[in-house]
N, C-alpha and C positions, 0 to 999 in steps of 0.2 A: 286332304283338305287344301282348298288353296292360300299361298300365303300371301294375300294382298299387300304385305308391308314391305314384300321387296319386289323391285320394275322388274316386267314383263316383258318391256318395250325396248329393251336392248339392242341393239342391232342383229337381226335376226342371221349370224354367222356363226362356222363353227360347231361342233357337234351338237348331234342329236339330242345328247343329253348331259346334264352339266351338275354335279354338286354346288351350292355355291355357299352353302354354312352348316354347320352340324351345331345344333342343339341341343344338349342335356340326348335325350331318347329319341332326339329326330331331326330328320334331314330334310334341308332347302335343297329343290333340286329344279332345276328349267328346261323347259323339255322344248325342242323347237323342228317343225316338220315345215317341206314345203309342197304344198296341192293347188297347181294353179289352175284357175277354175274352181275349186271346191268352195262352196258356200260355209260350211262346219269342216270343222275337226275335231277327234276325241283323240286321250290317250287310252288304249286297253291295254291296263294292268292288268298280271294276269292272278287272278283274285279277286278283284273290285269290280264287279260284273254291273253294279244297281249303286251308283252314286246317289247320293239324297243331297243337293238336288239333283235331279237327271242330267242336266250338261251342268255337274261338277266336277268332271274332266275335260270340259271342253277347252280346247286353247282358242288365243283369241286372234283375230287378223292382224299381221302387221304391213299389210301390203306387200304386192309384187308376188303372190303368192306363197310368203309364207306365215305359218303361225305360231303362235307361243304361248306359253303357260309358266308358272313356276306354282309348283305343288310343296307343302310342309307331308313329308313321308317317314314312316317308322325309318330309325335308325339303322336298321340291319334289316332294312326290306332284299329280299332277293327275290327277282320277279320278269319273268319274259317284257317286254311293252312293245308293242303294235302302235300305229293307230288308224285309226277309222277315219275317212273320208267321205263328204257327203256333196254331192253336184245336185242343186236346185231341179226339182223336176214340179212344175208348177200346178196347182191342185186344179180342179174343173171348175171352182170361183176364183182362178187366177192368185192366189194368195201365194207365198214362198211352199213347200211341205216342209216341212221338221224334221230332224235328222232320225231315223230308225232307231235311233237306240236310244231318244230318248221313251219310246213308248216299248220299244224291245230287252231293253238293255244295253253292254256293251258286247256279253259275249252272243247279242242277236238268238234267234229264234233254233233250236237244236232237235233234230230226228230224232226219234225215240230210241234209238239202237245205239250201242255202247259205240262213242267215235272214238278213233283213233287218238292219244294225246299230240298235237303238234308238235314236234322237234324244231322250235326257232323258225317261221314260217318267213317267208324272203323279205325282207323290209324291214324284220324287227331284230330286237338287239333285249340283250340282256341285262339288268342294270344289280348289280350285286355289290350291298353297300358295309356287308360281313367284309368280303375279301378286296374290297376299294377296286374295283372293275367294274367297266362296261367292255362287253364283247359281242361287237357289230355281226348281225344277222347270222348268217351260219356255216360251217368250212366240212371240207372231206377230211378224214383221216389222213392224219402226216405223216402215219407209219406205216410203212407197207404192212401189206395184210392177204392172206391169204385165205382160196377157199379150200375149206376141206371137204373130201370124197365122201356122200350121204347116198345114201337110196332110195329112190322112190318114197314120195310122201313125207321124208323125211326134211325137216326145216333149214332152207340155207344155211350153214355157221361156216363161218369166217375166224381165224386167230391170227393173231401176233405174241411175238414172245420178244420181249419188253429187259433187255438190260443187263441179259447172261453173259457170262466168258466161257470162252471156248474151253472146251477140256470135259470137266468133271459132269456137266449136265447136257454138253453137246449142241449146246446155242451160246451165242453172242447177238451183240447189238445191232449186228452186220447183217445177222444172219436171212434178215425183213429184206435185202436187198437181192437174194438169191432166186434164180429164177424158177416158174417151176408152180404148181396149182395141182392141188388134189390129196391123196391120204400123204403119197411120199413124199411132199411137200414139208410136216408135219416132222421136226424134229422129236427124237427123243429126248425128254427132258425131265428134272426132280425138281422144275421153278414149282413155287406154287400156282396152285392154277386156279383162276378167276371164270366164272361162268356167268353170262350178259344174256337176258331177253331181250327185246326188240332192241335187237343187233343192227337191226335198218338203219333205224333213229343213230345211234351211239356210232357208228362205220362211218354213215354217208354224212349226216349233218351235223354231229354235235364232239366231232373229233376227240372220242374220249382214248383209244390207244392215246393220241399225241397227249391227252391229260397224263395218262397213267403214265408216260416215258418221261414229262417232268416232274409228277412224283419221283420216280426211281432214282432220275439226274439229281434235284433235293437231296435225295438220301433220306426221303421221306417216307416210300416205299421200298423193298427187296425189287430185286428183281422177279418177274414174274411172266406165267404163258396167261395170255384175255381169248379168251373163245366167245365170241357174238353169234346171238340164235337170230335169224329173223323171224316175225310172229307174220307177217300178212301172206295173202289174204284174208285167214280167217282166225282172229286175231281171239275174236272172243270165243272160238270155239278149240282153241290150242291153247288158251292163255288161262289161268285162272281156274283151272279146274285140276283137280285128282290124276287124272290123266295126262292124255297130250304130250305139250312139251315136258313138263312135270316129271311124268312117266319116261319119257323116252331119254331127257337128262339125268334119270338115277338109276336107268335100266339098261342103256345101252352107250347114250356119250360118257360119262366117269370113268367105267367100268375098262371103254376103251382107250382113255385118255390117261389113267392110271391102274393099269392091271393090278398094280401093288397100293394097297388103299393107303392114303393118306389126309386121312379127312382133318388134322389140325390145320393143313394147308392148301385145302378147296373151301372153297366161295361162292356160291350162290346168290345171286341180288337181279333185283328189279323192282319196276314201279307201277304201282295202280294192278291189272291183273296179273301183270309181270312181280308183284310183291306177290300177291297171293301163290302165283306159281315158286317163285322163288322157298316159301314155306314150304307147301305140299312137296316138292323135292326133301325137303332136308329131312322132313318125318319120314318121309320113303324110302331115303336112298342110306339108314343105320349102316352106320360102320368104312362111308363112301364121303360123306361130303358133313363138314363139321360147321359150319357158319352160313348165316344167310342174315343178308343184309335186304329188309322189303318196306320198300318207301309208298307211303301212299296206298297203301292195303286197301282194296275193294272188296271190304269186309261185307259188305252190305249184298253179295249178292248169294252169303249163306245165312240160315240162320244165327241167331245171336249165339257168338262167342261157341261157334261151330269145330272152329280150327283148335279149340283149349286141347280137348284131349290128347287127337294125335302129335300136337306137340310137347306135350305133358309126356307123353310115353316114349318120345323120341328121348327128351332129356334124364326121362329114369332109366333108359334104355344100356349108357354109356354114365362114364363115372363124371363124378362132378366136375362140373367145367370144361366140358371137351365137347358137347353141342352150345356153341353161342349164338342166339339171335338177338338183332338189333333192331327195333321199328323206329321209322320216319316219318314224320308229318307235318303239315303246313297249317300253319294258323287261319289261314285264308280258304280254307276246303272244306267249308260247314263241320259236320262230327265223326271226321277222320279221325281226331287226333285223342278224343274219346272214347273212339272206338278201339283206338291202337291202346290205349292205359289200361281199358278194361280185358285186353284179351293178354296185358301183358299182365297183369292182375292175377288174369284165372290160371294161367302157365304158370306162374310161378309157384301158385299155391300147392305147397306138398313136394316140391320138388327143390325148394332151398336156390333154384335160382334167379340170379340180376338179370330181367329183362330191361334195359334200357331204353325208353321214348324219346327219342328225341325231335323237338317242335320247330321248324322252321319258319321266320316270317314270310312266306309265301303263299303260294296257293295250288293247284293241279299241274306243278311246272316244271320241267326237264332244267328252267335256270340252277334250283338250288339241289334238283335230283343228283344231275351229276357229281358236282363239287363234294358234295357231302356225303355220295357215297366213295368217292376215292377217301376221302377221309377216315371213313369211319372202316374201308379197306388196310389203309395204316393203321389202324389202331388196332384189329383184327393180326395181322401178319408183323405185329411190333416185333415178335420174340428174333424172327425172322433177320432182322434188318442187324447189317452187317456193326 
């Protein structure tokens, strides 16, 4: 909502985006773009697609081209922000047109066909009011990373190994610096090992190795190998289903990444059909991969509470407590987060285990995906940590 009781009209300098009071459960915060030429400006938050009224995002001109707003927002919002631009195109009676999103929305007019989630699209910034951060538009990985040797059909993946000493597991921190691409690229190692869907997203734009290497430097995380899958281009037809990537991560990458299983210390995660994959791995791959972390579950494109069983029989399968799964969700993502209670509900029942929900104030967003699944990665590999 906006907070009329504090100026807008500041001198329009200075970052994008600004705290400027916290509240009991909510935060002042000023948001300021410049579009010169543009008639409108919105903010797209990414959750707040249908403001009531329609430009109750809109910022307002302060000349010279730029604009500003100051919005009263949830305290612990974590959420991508865009904004939209609108240049006057003059109707056939000559009147101003109105900016598209107020008869659109703000997340505009969308194909029928499952899109791709944006990874921080160029211009926008992240604003995360959990971890007192804003991180400007979006960066490559700042760990080196390598590709590993696949065949045919088989999904780009990429790793790093994140924080070893030389010796005992045959990596170090260094070791990202050696030259060299392909299987033999590909230390031997007993780190635990992390396994990433849309590895595209997490590599190229949203530099989760460099996340995970200041967990490690923290002491927040173990040292550990991340293996990134890419999903495109056929994202929905590899992602989210029984098969696929699914299949081919519990059938042929584990198997070859850890001959000798050690499923306390593989990890599984992803978000949207990348959750749902991350699941069907862990029912699949008994005795291979012990934890999946699935944010954002695209529960909705099985029947109701579809996935109960197989993971009912995954967790009866091994002794208590040695398959953990963890669901995520965003308050801002209509009946995700409902849908994640109920299926964590029916798993548990007869089976004596804690599935844990956990709710984020966001919406369909790689802001609070990532952060909180390195997190909930530490909590997972705690026993681990030195």
């Amino acid at each position: 909502m906006r907070a009329e009781q504090h100026p807008s009209t500041a001198a329009p300098v200075g970052a994008a985006v600004e705290v400027l009071a916290r509240e009991d459960d909510r935060a002042i915060i000023r948001l300021r773009h410049r579009a010169p030429g543009a008639s409108a400006v919105a903010a797209q938050i990414n959750g707040w697609w249908t403001p009531d009224p329609p430009d109750g995002l809109d910022l307002v001109a302060q000349g010279d081209g730029w604009f500003a707003g100051v919005l009263s927002v949830p305290g612990d919002l974590c959420a991508t922000i865009a904004f939209l631009e609108h240049h006057d195109d003059d109707r056939a009676d000559g009147a101003p047109a109105d900016p598209p999103w107020w008869s659109d929305g703000l997340k505009g007019k969308r194909p029928a066909a499952p899109a791709r989630p944006q990874a921080r699209p160029d211009g926008s910034l992240v604003l995360d009011l959990v971890r007192d951060r804003v991180v400007a538009s979006h960066a490559p990985s700042s760990v080196p990373v390598h590709e590993l040797a696949t065949a045919a059909g088989e999904p780009r993946t990429r790793w790093c190994a994140i924080g070893g000493t030389r010796g005992s597991n045959g990596t170090s921190e260094d070791d990202g610096d050696r030259a060299g691409t392909g299987d033999d690229a590909l230390p031997p190692s007993d780190l635990p090992l992390l396994v990433v869907t849309d590895g595209e997203a997490h590599v190229d734009r949203l530099d989760t190795p460099g996340a995970l290497a200041e967990a490690v430097r923290a002491g927040d995380l173990p040292p550990l190998l991340a293996v990134f899958l890419d999903a495109w281009p056929d994202r929905a037809r590899d992602l989210g289903v029984p098969g696929g990537q699914a299949a081919w991560i519990a059938d042929t990458l584990v198997p070859r990444l850890r001959p000798t299983p050690d499923p306390r210390r593989t990890v599984v995660t992803g978000s949207s059909f990348g959750g749902l994959t991350s699941l069907f791995t862990l029912a699949r791959a008994l005795h291979r991969i012990g934890a999946a972390i699935a944010q954002s579950v695209s529960l909705w494109r099985y029947p109701h509470l579809a996935l109960a069983a197989p993971l009912r029989a995954a967790l009866l399968s091994e002794a208590p407590g040695s398959v953990r799964i963890r669901l995520h969700a965003g308050h801002f993502e209509g009946t995700m987060g409902e849908a994640a209670r109920e299926l964590a509900d029916a798993v548990s029942d007869g089976t004596g285990a804690t599935i844990p929900v956990r709710m984020h104030r966001g919406g369909h967003d790689w802001a609070w995906w990532q952060p909180a699944m390195v997190e909930e990665l530490s909590a997972l590999l705690a026993p681990d940590r030195a």
